[in-house]
C-alpha positions as CSV (number, residue, x, y, z in Angstrom):
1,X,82.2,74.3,106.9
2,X,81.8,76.9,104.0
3,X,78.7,78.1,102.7
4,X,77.3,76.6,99.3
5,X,76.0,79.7,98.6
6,X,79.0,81.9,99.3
7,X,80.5,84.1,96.8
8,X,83.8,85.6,96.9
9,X,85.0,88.7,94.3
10,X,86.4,91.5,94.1
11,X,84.9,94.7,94.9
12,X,83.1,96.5,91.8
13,X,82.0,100.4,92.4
14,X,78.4,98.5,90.4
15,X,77.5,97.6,94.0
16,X,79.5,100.5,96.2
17,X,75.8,101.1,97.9
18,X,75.6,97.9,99.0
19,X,79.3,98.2,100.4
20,X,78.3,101.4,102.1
21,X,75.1,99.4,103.7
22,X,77.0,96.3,104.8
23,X,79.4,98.7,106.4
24,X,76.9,100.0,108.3
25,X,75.6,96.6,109.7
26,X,78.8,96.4,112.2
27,X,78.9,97.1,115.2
28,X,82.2,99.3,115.4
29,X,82.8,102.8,114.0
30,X,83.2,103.3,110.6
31,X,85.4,105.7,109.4
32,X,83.9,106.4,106.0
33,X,86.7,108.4,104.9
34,X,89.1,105.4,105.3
35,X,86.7,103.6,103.6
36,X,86.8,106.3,100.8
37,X,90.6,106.1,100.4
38,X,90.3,102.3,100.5
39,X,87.9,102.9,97.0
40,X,90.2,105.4,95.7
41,X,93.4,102.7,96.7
42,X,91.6,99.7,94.9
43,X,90.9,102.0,91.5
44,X,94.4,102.7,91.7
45,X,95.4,99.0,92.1
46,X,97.4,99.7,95.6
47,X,95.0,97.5,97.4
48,X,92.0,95.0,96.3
49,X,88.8,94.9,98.2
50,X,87.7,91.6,98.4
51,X,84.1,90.8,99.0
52,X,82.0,87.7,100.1
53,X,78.1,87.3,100.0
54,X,75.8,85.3,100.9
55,X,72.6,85.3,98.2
56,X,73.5,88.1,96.9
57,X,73.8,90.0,100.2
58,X,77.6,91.6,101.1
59,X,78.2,89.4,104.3
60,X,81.9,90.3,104.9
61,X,85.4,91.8,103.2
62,X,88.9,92.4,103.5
63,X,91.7,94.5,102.1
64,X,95.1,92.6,100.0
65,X,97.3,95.5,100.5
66,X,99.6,95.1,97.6
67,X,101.8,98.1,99.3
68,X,101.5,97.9,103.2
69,X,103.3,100.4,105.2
70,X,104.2,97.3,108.0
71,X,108.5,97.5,107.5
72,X,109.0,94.3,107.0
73,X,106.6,93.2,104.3
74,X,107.0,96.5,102.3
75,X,111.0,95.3,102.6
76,X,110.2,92.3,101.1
77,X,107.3,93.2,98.9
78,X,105.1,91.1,101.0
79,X,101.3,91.3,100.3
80,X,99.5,92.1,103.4
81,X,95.3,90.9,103.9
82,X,94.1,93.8,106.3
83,X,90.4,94.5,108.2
84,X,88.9,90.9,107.9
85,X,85.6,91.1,108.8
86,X,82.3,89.4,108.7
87,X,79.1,90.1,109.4
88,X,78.4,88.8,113.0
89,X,75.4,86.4,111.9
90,X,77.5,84.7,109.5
91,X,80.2,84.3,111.4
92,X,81.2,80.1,111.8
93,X,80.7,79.2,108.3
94,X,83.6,79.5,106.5
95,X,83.6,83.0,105.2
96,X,86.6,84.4,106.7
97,X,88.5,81.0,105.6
98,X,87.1,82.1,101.7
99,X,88.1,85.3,102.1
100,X,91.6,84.6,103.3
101,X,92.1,82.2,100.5
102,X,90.5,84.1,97.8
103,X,93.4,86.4,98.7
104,X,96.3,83.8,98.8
105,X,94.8,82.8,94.9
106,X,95.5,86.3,94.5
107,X,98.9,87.2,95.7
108,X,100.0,83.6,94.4
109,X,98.9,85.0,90.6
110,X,101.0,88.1,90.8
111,X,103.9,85.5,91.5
112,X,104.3,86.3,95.3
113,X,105.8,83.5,97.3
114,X,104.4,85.2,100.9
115,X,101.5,86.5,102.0
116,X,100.7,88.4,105.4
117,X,98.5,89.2,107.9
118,X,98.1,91.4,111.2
119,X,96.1,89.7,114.1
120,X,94.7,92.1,117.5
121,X,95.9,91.0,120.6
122,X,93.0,91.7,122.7
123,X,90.3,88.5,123.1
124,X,88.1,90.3,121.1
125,X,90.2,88.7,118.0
126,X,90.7,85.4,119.5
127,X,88.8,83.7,116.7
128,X,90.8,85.1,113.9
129,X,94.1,84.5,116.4
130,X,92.8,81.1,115.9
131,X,92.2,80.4,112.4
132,X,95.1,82.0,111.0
133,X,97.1,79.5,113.2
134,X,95.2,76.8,111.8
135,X,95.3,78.2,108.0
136,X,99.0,78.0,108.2
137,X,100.4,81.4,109.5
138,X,103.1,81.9,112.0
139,X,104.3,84.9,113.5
140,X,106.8,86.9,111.7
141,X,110.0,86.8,114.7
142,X,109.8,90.7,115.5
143,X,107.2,90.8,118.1
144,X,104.3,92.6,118.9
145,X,103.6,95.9,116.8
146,X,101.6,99.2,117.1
147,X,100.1,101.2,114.6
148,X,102.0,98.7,112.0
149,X,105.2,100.0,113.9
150,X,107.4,97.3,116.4
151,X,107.0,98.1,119.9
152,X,110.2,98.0,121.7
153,X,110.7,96.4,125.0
154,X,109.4,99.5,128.3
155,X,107.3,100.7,125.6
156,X,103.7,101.4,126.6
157,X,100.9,100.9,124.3
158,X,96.9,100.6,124.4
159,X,95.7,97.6,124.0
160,X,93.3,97.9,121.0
161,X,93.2,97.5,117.6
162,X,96.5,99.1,116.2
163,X,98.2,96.6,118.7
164,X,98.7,93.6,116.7
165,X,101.2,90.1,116.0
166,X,102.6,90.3,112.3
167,X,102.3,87.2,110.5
168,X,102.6,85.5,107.7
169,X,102.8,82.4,105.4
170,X,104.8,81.0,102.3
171,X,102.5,80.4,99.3
């Protein structure tokens, strides 16, 4: 069920404190010069940031990567949502559903007929593994992938956050 008092919009630099503050509420490191480029990305209109709050507090984001580096949807000028998060205490009420869909609204009004999305492999993503099932995305057909790159079969890779299932969904 979605918050009544969600909001979803794209990232202004008007509130970039409040971005840098949310940021800091998760519980995983935050590379703030990713996050810079990210800014600098958006301005340039190579990416969107897309934020959702919750009474006027920043509860979560993403990235719509209008030029991802994955092969296959740079190939086929597929827009790519990356680094969906929400703020663990407002996790379960829709917000990463928004978000997702805010996205899709977007890519659908730049005339794209396909939108993607990368999923973690580890149970530590089992709830977005989920809901992007259940939102309609399937896997892409060329297996798992590391660092955005497909792993072959023997190869050996970490299991963290660069290992990931490519997927995606007509619009």
């Amino acid at each position: 069920m979605q918050d009544p008092l969600l909001i979803i919009k794209e990232f202004s630099t008007d509130n970039i404190d409040d971005f840098w503050n949310m940021l800091d509420e998760f519980s995983f490191f935050i590379d703030r010069d990713y996050y810079e480029r990210c800014i600098e990305r958006h301005k340039n209109g190579e990416l969107s940031i897309v934020m959702a709050s919750v009474e006027s507090i920043n509860v979560g984001y993403c990235l719509l990567n209008w030029q991802p580096k994955y092969a296959y949807f740079k190939k086929c000028e597929i827009p790519e949502i990356q680094d969906l998060n929400v703020l663990p205490k407002y996790r379960r009420r829709g917000i990463g559903r928004a978000l997702i869909e805010y996205c899709q609204d977007m890519a659908r009004a730049k005339n794209h007929e396909e939108i993607g999305i990368g999923v973690g492999m580890d149970s530590s993503f089992g709830a977005a593994q989920r809901l992007y099932v259940r939102m309609g995305y399937i896997p892409d057909g060329a297996g798992i992938c590391y660092d955005r790159k497909q792993v072959a079969i023997g190869e050996f890779r970490p299991i963290d956050e660069d290992l990931s299932l490519m997927m995606s969904k007509l619009l």
